[in-house]
N, CA and C atoms as an extended XYZ file, in Angstrom:
249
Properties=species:S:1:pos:R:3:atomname:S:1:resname:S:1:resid:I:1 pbc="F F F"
N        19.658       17.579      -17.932 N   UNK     1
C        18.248       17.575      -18.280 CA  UNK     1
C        17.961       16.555      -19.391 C   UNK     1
N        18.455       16.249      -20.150 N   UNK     2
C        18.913       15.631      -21.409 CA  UNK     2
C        19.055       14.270      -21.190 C   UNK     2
N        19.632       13.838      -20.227 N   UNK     3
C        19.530       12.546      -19.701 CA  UNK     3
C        18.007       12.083      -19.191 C   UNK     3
N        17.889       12.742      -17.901 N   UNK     4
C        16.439       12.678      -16.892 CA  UNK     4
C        15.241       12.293      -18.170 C   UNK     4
N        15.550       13.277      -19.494 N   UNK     5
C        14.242       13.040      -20.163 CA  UNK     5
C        14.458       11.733      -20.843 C   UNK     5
N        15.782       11.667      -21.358 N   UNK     6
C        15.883        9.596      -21.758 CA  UNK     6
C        15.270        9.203      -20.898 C   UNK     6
N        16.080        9.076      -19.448 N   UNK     7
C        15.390        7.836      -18.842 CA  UNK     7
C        13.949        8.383      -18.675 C   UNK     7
N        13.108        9.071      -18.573 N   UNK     8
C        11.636        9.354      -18.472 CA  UNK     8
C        10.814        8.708      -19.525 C   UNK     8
N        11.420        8.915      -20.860 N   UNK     9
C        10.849        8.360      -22.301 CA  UNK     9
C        10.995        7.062      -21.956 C   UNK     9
N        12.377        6.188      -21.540 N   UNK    10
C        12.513        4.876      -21.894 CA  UNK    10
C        11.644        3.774      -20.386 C   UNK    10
N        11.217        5.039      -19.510 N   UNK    11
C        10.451        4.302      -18.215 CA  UNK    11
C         9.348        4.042      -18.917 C   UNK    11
N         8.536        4.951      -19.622 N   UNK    12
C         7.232        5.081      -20.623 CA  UNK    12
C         7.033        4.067      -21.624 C   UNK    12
N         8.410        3.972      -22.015 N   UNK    13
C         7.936        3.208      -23.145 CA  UNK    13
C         7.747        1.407      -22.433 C   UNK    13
N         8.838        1.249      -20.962 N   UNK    14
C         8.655       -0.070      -20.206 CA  UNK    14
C         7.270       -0.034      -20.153 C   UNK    14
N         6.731        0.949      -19.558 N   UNK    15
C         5.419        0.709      -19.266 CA  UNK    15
C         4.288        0.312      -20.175 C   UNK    15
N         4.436        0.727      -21.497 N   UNK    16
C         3.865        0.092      -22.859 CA  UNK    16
C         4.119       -1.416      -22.579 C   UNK    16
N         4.982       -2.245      -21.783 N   UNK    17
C         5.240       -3.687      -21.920 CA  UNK    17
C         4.570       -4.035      -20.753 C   UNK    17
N         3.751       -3.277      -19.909 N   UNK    18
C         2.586       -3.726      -18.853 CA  UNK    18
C         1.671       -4.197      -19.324 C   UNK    18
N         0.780       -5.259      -18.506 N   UNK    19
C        -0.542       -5.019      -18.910 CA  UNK    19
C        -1.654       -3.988      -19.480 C   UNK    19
N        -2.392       -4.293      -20.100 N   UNK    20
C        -3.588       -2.999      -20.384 CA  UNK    20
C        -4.184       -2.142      -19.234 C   UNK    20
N        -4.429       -2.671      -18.000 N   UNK    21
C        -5.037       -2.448      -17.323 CA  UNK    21
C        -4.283       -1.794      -15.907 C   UNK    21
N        -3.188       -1.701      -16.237 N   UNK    22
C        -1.570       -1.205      -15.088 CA  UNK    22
C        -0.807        0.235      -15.397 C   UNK    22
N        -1.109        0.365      -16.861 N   UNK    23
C        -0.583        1.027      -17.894 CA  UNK    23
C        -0.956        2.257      -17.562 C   UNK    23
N        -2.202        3.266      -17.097 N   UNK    24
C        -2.179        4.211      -16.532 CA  UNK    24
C        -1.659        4.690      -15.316 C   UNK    24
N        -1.570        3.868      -14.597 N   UNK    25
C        -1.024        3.921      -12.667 CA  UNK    25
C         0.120        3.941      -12.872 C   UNK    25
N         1.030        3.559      -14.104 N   UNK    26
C         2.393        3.184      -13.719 CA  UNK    26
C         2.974        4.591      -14.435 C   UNK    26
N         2.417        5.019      -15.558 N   UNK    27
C         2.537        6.017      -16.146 CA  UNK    27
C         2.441        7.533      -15.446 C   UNK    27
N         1.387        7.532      -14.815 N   UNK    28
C         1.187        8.704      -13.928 CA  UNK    28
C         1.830        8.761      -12.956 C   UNK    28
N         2.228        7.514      -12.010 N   UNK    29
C         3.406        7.014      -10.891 CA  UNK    29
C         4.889        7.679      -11.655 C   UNK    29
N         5.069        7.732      -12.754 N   UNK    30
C         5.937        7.929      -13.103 CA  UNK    30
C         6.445        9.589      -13.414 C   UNK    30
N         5.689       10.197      -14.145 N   UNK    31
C         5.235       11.471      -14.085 CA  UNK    31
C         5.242       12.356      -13.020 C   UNK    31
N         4.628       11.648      -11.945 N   UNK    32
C         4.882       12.339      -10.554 CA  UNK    32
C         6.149       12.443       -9.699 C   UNK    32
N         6.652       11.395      -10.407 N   UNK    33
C         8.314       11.178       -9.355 CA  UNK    33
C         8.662       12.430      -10.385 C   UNK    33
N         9.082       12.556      -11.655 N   UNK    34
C         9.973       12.530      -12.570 CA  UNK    34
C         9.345       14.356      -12.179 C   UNK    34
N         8.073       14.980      -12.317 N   UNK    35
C         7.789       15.818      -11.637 CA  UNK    35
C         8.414       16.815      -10.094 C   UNK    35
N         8.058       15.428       -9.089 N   UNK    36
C         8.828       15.629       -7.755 CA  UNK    36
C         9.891       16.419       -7.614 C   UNK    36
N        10.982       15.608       -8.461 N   UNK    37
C        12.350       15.811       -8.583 CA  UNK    37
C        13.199       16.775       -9.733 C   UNK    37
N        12.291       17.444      -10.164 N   UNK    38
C        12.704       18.137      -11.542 CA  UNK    38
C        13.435       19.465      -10.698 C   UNK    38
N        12.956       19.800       -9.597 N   UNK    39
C        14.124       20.704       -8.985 CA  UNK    39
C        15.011       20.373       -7.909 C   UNK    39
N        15.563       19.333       -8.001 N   UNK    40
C        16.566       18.899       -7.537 CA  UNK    40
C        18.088       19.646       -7.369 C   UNK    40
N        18.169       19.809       -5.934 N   UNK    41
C        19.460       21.076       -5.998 CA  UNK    41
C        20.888       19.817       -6.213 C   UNK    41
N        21.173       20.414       -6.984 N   UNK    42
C        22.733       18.966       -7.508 CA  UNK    42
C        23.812       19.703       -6.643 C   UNK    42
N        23.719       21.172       -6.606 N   UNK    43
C        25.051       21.890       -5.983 CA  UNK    43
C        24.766       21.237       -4.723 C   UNK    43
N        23.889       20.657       -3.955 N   UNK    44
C        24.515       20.302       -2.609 CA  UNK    44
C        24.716       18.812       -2.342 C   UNK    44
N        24.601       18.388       -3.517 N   UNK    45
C        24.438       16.994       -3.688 CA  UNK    45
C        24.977       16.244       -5.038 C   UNK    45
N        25.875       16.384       -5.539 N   UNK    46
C        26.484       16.188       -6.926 CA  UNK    46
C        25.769       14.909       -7.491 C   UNK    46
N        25.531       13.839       -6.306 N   UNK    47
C        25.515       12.268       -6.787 CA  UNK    47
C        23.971       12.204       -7.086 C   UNK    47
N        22.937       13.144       -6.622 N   UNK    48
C        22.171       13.231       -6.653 CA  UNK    48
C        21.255       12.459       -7.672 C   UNK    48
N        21.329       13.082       -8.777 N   UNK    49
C        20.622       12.371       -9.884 CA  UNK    49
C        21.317       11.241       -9.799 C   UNK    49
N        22.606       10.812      -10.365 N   UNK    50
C        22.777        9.565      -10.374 CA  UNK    50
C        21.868        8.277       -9.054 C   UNK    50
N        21.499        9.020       -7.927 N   UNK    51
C        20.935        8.195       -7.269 CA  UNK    51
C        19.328        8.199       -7.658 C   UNK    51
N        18.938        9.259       -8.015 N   UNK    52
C        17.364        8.652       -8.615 CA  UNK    52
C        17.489        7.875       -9.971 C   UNK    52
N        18.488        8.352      -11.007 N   UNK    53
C        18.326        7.668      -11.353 CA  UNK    53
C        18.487        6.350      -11.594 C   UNK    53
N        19.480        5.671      -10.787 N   UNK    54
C        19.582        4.422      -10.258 CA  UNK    54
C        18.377        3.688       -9.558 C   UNK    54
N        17.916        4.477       -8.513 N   UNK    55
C        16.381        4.007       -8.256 CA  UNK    55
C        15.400        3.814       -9.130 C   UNK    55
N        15.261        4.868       -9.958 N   UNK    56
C        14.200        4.917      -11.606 CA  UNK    56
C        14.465        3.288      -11.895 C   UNK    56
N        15.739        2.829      -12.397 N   UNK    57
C        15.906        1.674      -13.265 CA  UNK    57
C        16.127        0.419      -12.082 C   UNK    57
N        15.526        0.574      -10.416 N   UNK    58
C        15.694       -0.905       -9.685 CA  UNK    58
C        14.555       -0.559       -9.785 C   UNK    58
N        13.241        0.395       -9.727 N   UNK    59
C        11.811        0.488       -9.809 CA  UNK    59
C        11.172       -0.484      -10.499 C   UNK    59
N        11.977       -0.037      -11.924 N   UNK    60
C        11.439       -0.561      -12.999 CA  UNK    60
C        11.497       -2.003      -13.454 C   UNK    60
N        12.756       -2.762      -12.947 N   UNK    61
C        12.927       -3.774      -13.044 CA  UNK    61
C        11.772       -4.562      -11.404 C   UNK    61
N        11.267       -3.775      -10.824 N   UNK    62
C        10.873       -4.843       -9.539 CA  UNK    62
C         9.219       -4.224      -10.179 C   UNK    62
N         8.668       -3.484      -11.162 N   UNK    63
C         7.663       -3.645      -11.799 CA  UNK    63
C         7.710       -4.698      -12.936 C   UNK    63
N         8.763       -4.656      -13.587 N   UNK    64
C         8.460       -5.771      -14.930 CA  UNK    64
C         8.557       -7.257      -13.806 C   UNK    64
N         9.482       -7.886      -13.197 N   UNK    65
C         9.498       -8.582      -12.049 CA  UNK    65
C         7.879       -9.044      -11.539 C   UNK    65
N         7.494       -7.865      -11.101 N   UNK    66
C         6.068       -8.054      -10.314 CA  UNK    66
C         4.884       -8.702      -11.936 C   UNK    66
N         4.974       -8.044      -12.989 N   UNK    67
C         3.922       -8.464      -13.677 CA  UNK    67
C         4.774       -9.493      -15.007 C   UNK    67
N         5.326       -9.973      -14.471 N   UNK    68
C         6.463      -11.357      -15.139 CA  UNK    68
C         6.714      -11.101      -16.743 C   UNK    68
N         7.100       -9.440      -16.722 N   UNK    69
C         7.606       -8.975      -18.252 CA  UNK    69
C         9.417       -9.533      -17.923 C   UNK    69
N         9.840       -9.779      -19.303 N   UNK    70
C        11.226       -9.875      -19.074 CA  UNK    70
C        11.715       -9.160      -18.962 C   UNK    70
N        12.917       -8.843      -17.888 N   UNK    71
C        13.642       -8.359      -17.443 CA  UNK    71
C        14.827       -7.567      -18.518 C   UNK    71
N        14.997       -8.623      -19.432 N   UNK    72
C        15.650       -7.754      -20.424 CA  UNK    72
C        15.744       -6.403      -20.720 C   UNK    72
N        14.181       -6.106      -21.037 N   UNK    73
C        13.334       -5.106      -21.460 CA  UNK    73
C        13.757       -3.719      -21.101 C   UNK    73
N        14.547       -3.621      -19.820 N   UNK    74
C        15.447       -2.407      -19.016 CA  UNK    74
C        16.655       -2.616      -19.192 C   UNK    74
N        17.378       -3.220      -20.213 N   UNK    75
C        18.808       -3.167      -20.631 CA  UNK    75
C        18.833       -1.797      -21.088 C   UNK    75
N        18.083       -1.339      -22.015 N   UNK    76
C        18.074       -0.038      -22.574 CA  UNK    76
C        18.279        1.424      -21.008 C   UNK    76
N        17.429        1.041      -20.599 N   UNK    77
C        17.109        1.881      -19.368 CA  UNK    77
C        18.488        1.694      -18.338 C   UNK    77
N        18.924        0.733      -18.206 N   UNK    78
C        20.501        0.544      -17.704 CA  UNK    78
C        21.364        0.859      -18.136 C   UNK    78
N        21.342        1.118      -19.274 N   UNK    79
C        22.736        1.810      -20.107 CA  UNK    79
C        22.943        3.690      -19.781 C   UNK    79
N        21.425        4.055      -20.013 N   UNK    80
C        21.188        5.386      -19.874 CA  UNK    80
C        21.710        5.725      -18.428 C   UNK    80
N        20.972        5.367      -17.527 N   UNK    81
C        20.986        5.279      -16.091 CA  UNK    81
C        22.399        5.419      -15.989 C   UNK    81
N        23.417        4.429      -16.459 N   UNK    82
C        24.792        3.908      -16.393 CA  UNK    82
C        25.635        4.992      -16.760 C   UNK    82
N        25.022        5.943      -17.798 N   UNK    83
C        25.955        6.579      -18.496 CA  UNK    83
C        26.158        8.310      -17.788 C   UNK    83
């Protein structure tokens, strides 16, 4: 649980590096996955989280990508993801 909420905080805070005007859609887009998946059965699926959250951090990089933030910016979010 402890993890999921890093990477949730550190998707939030990418999204602070959007435009003004992107910054709600991407936020609430985000909320809703992170929502979706909060009962996620792991007993039948161990890899489970590790696969959203691997998706969470290619999301995020093909949003900073799309509105030409640097890419850098999800090093943080790759480590978590990673760990």
């Amino acid at each position: 649980m402890k993890k999921a909420l890093s990477v949730y905080g550190e998707v939030l805070r990418l999204v602070r590096k959007l435009p003004k005007d992107s910054r709600p859609y991407y936020s609430k887009y985000a909320r809703e996955n992170f929502v979706n998946y909060r009962e996620v059965d792991t007993a039948t699926d161990p890899n489970i989280l590790d696969e959203l959250f691997n998706r969470a951090y290619n999301h995020a990089i093909w949003v900073l990508k799309k509105y030409s933030v640097d890419q850098s910016a999800a090093e943080r979010l790759k480590k978590i993801c990673s760990n």
